[in-house]
C-alpha positions in Angstrom: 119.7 72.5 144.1 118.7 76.0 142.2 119.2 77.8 145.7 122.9 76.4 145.8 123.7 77.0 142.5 122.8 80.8 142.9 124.3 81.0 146.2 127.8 79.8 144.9 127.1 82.1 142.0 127.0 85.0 144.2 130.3 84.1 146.1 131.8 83.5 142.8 131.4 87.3 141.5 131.8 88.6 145.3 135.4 86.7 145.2 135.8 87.9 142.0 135.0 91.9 142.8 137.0 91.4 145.3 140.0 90.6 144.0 139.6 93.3 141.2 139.2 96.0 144.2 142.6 94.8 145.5 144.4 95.0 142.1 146.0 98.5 142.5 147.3 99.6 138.8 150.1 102.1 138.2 150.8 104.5 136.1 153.6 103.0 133.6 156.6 104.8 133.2 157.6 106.4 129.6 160.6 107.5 127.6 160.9 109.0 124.1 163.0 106.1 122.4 162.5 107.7 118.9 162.0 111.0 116.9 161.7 111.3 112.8 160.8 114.8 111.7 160.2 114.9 107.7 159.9 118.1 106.0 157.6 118.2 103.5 158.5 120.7 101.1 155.2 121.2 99.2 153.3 124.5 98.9 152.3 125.2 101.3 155.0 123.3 103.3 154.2 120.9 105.9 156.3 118.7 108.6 155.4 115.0 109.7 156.8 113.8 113.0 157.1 110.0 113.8 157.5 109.2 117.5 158.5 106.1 119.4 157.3 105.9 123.0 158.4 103.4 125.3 156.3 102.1 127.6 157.4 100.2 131.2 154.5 98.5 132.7 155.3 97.8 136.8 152.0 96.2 137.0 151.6 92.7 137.8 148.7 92.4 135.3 148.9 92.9 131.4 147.2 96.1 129.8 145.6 97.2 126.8 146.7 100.0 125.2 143.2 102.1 123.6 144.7 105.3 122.6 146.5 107.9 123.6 145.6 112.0 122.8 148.6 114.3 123.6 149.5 118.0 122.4 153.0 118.5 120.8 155.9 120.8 122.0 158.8 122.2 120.0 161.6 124.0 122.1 158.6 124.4 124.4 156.3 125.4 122.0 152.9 124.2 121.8 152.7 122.9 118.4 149.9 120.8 118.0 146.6 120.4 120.2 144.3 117.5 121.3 146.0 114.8 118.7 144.4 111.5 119.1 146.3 107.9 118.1 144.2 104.6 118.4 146.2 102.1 119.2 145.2 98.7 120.6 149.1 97.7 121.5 149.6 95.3 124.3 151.8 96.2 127.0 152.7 92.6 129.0 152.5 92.5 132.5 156.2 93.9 134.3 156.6 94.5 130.4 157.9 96.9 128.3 155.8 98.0 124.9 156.0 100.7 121.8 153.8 103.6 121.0 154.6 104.7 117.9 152.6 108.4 117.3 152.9 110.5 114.1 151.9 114.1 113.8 150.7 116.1 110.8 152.0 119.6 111.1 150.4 122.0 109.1 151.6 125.2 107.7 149.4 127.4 110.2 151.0 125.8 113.2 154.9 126.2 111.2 154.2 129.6 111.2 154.1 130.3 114.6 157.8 127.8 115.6 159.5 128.6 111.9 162.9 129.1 114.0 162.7 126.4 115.7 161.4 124.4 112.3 164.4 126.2 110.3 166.9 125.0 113.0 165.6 121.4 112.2 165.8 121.7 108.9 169.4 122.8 109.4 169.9 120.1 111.4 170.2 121.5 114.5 168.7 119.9 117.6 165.5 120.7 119.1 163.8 119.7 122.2 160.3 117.7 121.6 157.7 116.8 124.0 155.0 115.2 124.4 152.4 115.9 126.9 148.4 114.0 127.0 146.7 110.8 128.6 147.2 107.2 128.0 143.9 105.7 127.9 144.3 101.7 128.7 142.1 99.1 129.1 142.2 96.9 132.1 141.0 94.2 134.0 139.6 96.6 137.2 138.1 99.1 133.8 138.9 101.7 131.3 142.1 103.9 133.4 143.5 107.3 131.6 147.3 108.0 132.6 148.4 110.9 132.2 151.5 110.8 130.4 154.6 113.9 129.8 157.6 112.5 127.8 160.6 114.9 126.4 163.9 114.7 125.0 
């Protein structure tokens, strides 16, 4: 009895692995759906930005949305570096989801884009983008993404 019991507990897992090496997950697709910039006019002066990313998820299995690091661009300026956002958002499977990212811009990094910060506060367009990895978890295991959005 013992010896069956571990023998169908073997080809229980074995089915199981097996199954999990078939499920071939994608990388979702992404679009910038949102963009707040807020100038904070204190001394010294700072600038928040608010993001909305839009995830698709092709996959035929749900996933788990961990976090998500990515650098910032302004009129193709690297603005920020290495910014890291836990999330914990659930993207449903053949789904579509929100990220929604914010960014603390210091004065330092204003420096170096104030053009491109003084068009924005003018209310001129800019071009923003979002480059970094989408780290989800999943039924095959932890898979990074790596994700570029702009608009």
């Amino acid at each position: 009895m013992k010896r069956t019991l571990i023998y169908a507990s073997v080809l229980f897992l074995l089915s199981g692995c097996n199954t999990l090496a078939n499920l071939h997950i994608v990388n979702p697709s992404y679009s910038l759906r949102g963009i707040e910039p807020r100038v904070n006019f204190g001394i010294p002066p700072t600038m928040d930005f608010d993001f909305t990313v839009g995830v698709d998820n092709p996959n035929a299995v749900a996933l788990r949305l961990d976090h998500f690091d990515f650098d910032l661009l302004i009129n193709n300026n690297r603005v920020l570096n290495n910014v890291r956002s836990d999330q914990g958002i659930h993207i449903p499977a053949r789904g579509v989801g929100d990220i929604h990212l914010t960014s603390h811009v210091t004065y330092d990094n204003l420096r170096s884009i104030f053009n491109e910060v003084a068009n924005i506060v003018q209310g001129n367009r800019a071009t923003y983008a979002i480059q970094g990895n989408a780290y989800y978890d999943t039924p095959a295991g932890r898979l990074r993404f790596p994700v570029t959005v702009s608009r």
